[in-house]
C-alpha positions in Angstrom: 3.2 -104.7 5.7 0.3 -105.7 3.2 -0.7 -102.5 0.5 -3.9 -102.0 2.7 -4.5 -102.8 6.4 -5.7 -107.0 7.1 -6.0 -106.6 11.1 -6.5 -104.4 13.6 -3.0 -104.1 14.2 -1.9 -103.4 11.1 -4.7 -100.5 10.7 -2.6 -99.1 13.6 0.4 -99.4 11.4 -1.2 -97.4 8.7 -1.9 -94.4 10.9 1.4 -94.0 12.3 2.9 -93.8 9.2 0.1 -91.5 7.5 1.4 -88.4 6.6 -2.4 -86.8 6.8 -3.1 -87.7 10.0 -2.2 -84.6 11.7 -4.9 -83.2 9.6 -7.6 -84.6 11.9 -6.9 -81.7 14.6 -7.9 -78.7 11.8 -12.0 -80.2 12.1 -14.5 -79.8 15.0 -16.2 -83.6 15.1 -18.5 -85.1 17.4 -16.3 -87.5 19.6 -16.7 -91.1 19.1 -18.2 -90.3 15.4 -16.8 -92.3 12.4 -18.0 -90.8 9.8 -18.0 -91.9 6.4 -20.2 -89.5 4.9 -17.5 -86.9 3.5 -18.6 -87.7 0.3 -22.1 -86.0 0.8 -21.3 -83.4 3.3 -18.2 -82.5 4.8 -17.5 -81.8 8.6 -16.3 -78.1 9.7 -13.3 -77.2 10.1 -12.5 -74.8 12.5 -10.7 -72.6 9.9 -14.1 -72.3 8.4 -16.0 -71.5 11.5 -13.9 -68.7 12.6 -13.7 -67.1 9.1 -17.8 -67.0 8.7 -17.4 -65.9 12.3 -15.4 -63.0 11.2 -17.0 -62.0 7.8 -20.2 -62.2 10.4 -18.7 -59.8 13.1 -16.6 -57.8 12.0 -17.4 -57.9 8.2 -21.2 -57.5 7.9 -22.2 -56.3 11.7 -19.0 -54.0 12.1 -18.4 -53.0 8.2 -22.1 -53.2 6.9 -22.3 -52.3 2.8 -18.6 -50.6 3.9 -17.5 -54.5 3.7 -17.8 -54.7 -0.3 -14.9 -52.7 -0.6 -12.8 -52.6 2.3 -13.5 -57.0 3.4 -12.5 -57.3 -0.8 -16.4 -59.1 -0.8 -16.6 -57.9 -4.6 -13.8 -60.7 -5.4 -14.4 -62.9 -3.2 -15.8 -65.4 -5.6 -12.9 -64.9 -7.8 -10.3 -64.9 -5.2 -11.7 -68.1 -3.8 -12.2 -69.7 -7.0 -8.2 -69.0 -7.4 -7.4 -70.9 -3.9 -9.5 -74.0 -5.3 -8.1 -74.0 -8.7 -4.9 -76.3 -8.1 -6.8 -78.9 -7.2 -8.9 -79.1 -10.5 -5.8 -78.4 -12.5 -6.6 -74.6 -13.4 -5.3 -71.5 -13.6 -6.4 -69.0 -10.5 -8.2 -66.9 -13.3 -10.2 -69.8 -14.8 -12.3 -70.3 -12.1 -15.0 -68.9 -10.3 -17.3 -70.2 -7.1 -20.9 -69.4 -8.0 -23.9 -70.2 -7.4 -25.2 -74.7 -7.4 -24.2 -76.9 -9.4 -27.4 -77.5 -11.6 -27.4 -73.7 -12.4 -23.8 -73.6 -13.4 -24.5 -77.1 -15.4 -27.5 -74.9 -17.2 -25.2 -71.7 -17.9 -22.5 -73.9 -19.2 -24.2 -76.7 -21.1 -26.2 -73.7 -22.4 -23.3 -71.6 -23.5 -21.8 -74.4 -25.1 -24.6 -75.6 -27.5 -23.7 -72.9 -30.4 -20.4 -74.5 -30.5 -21.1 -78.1 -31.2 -21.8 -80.0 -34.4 -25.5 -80.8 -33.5 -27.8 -79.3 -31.4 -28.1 -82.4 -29.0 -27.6 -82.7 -25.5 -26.4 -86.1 -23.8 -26.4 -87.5 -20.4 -26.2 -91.0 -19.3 -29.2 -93.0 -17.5 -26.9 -93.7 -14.8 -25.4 -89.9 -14.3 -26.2 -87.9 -11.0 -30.7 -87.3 -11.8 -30.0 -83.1 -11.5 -27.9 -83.6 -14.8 -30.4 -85.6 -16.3 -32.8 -83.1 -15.4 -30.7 -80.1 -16.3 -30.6 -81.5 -19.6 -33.6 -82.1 -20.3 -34.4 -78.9 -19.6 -32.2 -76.8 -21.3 -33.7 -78.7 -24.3 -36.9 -78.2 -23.7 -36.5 -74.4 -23.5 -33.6 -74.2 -26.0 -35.2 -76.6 -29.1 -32.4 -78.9 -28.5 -32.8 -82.5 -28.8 -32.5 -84.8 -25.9 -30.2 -87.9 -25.7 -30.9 -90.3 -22.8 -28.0 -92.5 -23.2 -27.3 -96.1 -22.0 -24.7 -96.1 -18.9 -21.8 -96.8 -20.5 -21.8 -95.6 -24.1 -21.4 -91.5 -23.3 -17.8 -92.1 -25.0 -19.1 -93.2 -28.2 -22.0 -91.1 -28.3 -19.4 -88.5 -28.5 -19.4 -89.0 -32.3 -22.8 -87.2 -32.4 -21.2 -83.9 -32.2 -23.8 -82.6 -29.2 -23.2 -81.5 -25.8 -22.4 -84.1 -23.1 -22.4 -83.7 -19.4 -20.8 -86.0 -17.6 -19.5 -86.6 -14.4 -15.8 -87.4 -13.7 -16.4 -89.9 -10.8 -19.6 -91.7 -11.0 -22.0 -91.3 -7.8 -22.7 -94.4 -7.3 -20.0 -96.6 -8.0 -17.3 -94.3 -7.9 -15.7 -95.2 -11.3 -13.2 -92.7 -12.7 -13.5 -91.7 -16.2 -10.6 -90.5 -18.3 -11.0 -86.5 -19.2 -8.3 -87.1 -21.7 -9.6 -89.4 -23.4 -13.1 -88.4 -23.6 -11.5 -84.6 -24.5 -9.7 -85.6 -27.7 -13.1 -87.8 -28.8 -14.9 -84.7 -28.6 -12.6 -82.9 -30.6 -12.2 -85.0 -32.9 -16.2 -84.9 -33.8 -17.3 -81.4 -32.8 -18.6 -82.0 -29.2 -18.1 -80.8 -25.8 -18.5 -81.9 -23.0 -19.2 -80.6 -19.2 -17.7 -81.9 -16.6 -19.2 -82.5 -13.7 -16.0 -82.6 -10.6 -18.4 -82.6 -7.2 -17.7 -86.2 -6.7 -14.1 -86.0 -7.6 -12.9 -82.3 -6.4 -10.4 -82.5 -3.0 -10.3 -86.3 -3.8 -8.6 -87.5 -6.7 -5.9 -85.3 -9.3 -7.8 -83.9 -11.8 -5.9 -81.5 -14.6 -8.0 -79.8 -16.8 -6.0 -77.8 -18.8 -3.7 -80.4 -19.3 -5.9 -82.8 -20.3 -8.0 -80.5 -22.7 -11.0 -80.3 -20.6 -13.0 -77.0 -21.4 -16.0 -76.5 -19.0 -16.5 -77.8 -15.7 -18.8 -77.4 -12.5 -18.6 -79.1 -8.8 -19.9 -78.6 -5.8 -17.1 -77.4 -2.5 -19.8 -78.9 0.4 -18.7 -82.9 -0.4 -15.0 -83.1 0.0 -13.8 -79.5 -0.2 -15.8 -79.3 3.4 -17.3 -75.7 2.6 -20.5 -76.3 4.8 -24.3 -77.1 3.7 -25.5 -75.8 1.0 -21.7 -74.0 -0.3 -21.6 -71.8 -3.5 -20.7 -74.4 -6.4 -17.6 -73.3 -8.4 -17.4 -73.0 -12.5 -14.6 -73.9 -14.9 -14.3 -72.4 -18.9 -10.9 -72.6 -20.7 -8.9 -70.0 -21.9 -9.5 -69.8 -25.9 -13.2 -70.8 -25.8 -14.4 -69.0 -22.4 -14.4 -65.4 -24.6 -16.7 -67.1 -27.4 -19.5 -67.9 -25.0 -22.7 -66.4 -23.8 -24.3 -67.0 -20.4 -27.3 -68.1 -21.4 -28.5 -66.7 -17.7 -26.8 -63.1 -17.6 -27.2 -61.4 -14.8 -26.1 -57.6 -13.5 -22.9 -58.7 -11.8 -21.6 -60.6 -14.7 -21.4 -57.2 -17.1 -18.3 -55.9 -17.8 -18.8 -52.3 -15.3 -22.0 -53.7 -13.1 -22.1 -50.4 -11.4 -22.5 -48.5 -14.4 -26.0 -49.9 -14.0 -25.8 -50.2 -18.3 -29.5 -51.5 -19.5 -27.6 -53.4 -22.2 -25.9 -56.3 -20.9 -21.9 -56.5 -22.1 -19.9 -59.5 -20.4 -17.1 -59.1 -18.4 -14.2 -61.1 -19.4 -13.1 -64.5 -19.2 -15.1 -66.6 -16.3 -16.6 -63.8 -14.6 -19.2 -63.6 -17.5 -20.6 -66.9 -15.9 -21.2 -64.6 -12.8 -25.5 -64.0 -12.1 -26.4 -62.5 -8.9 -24.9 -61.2 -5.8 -22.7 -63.6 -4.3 -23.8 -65.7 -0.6 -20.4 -63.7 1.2 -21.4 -66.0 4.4 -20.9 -69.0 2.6 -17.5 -67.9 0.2 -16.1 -67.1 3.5 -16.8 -70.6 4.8 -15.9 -72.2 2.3 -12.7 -69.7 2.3 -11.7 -71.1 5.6 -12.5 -75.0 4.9 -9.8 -74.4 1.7 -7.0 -74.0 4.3 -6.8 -78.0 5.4 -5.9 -78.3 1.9 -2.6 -75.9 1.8 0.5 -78.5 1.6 -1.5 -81.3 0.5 -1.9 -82.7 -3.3 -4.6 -84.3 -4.6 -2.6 -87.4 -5.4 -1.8 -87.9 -1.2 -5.5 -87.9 -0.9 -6.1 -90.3 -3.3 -3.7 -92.5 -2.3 -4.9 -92.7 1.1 -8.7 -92.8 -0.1 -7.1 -95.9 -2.7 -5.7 -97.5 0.1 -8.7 -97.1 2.9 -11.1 -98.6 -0.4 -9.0 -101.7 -1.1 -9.4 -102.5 2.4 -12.9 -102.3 2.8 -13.7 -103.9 -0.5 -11.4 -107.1 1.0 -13.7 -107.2 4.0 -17.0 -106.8 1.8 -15.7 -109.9 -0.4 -15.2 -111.9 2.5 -18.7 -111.3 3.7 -20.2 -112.3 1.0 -22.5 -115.3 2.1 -24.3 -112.4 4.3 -25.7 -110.5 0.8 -23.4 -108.0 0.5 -21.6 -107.7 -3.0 -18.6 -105.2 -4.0 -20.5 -102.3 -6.2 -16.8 -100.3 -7.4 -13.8 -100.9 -9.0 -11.4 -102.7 -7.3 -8.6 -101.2 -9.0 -8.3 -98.0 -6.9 -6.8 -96.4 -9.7 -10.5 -96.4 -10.9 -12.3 -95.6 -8.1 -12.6 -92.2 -6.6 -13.1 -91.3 -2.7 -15.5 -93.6 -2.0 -16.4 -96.9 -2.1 -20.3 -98.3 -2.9 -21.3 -101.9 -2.4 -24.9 -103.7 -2.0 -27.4 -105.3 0.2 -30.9 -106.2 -0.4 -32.0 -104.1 2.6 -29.1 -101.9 2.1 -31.0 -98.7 3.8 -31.8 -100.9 7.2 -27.7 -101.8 7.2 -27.0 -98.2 7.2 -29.5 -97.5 9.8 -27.9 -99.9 12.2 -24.4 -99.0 11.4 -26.0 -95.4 12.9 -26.8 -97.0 15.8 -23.5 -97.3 16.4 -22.3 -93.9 15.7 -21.0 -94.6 12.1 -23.0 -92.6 9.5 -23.1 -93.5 6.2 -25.4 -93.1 3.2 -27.7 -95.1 1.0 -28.7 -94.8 -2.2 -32.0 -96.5 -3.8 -32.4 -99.3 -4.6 -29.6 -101.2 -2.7 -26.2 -99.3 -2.3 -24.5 -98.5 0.8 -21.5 -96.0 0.2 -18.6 -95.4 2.5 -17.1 -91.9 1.8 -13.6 -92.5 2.9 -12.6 -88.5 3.2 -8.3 -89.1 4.2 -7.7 -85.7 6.0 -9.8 -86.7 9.0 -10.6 -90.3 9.1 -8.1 -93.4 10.3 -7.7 -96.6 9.1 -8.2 -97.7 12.9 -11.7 -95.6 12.8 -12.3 -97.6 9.4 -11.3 -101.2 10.4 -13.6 -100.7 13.4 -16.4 -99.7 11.5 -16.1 -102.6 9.3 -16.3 -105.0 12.6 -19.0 -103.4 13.4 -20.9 -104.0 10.0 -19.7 -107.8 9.7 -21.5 -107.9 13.4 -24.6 -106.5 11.9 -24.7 -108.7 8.7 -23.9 -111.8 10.5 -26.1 -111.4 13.5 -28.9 -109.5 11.6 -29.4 -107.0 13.8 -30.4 -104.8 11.0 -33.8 -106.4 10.8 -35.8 -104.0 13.1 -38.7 -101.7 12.6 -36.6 -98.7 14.0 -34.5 -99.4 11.0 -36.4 -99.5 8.1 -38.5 -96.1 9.2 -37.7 -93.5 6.6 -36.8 -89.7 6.9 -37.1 -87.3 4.4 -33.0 -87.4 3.6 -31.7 -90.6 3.4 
């Protein structure tokens, strides 16, 4: 057998020696769904349903404000952060689930910015638009200069001694950077940096501690499945998380909150980064969707995500005469969960792949992305897709009105 599937057959192979595809049975999915989109939002699991359905029943309609005690909501956000931690690399008492990922980028990036060498803030023109935006605006309200950088030079720009946020896998084309690396450049010339994990979280290994990383945000609604719109999570080292100050501090992040104190005094270690009351609906979805993760590392993810990209970067080079061109590493030890590549009418290709019941996404101006999510999808579901999308690029049935009508999400 070939390192990734070349035939139908041999995609068959694959899932009847996958170790994850038992894993399938723990989501509720439409049937005859592929769905490549894991990478943007992930499906429910039903551990996840019936835990919102009992902090809804039993928690909040039978225990009411009773709950906050006796349903442990007060540490929830820390007791979930401590269920997600292992797959960032943590410690349990490192993390905490709070609020979106922009805010958590604002409170860290701005908590960071007394401890660098300059008072600069960096993002690449390439990098996720909220952390361009983010930091922009933290300069604008903090007298901190801005640095647009070139895609591409963020590791040399390290040398500038500012404040860099930067994502770990690239939005677009996947592309893994090396936290290591990046960590001991920073180091060396006064920076920090801020991770940004949502692309990479439940997908590839990531180890923070050990590779020196010292702040980090993600969202948990791509790969981690916690539901629409899930509570983001924060990460601050131990050794620097003490020196900080949330630049957004809010009653539940003092060290007694219900001694109602009118002078703010942080609670220790991450749970200064805490604002506002916490979304318990939510942390208890997202509390649920953790448990398809118990047994699995991040590594036997990858490895299937690896596998499922090489193949489907194969097919896209051999369909090359139809417009489509590779848009990701090809070395999957590069490339994180999923894989991008481009068409000139890339948003009408994804519509018709819909047709067929395989959802996708698109991002302007021409990339198609295939979020290859391995605790749910097959390599049979996969090949078949990618039949279906050499039909469409070689018949050009994507050329129709229906498909090139836009809705407000794409």
């Amino acid at each position: 057998m070939s390192d990734f599937p070349t035939s139908a057959e041999e995609a068959a192979a694959f899932d009847a020696a996958d170790p994850l595809a038992s894993r399938r049975a723990l989501f509720e999915m439409p049937e005859g769904l592929t769905y490549l989109v894991g990478h943007s939002l992930g499906p429910a699991t039903r551990t996840a349903i019936a835990r919102v359905e009992e902090a809804a029943r039993q928690e909040w309609a039978g225990g009411l404000v009773a709950s906050w005690n006796k349903a442990g909501w007060i540490d929830l956000a820390k007791k979930v952060g401590g269920r997600l931690a292992p797959l960032i690399g943590a410690a349990p008492e490192n993390v905490l689930i709070a609020d979106s990922v922009s805010v958590n980028l604002f409170k860290l990036a701005g908590a960071a910015l007394p401890h660098v060498r300059t008072k600069t803030i960096m993002v690449e023109d390439d990098e996720f638009p909220t952390d361009q935006y983010i930091a922009e605006g933290l300069s604008g309200l903090s007298g901190a200069v801005f640095d647009r950088l070139k895609a591409g030079t963020a590791f040399d720009a390290l040398a500038k001694g500012g404040v860099l946020i930067k994502s770990l896998v690239g939005y677009r084309s996947g592309l893994i950077a090396d936290v290591a690396a990046y960590e001991a450049e920073a180091e060396k010339h006064g920076a920090m940096i801020v991770w940004d994990l949502s692309h990479a979280v439940g997908i590839v290994p990531v180890a923070l501690e050990a590779d020196g990383a010292k702040l980090a945000a993600g969202c948990t609604y791509k790969y981690l499945n916690g539901g629409p719109g899930a509570p983001a999570f924060l990460y601050a080292a131990p050794g620097i998380v003490e020196k900080l100050q949330n630049p957004m501090p809010g009653w539940l992040g003092h060290v007694k909150p219900f001694a109602f104190d009118p002078n703010y005094q942080p609670a220790e270690g991450v749970e200064r980064f805490t604002v506002g009351t916490p979304s318990i609906l939510s942390l208890s979805a997202l509390d649920g969707a953790l448990a398809a993760f118990e047994s699995v590392t991040p590594a036997d993810l990858h490895a299937k995500a690896g596998t499922m990209g090489d193949m489907v970067l194969s097919r896209i080079e051999g369909l090359a005469k139809y417009g489509v061109s590779g848009a990701s590493p090809r070395d999957r030890a590069e490339r994180g969960g999923h894989v991008s590549f481009t068409h000139a009418q890339g948003f009408a290709v994804v519509k018709a792949l819909a047709a067929h019941s395989i959802e996708s996404d698109f991002r302007e101006p021409t990339t198609i992305r295939f979020g290859l999510s391995p605790l749910f999808l097959s390599y049979a579901q996969l090949w078949a897709a990618m039949d279906v999308l050499e039909d469409i690029l070689v018949t050009g049935s994507w050329d129709r009105p229906a498909f090139k009508v836009r809705s407000k999400v794409t």
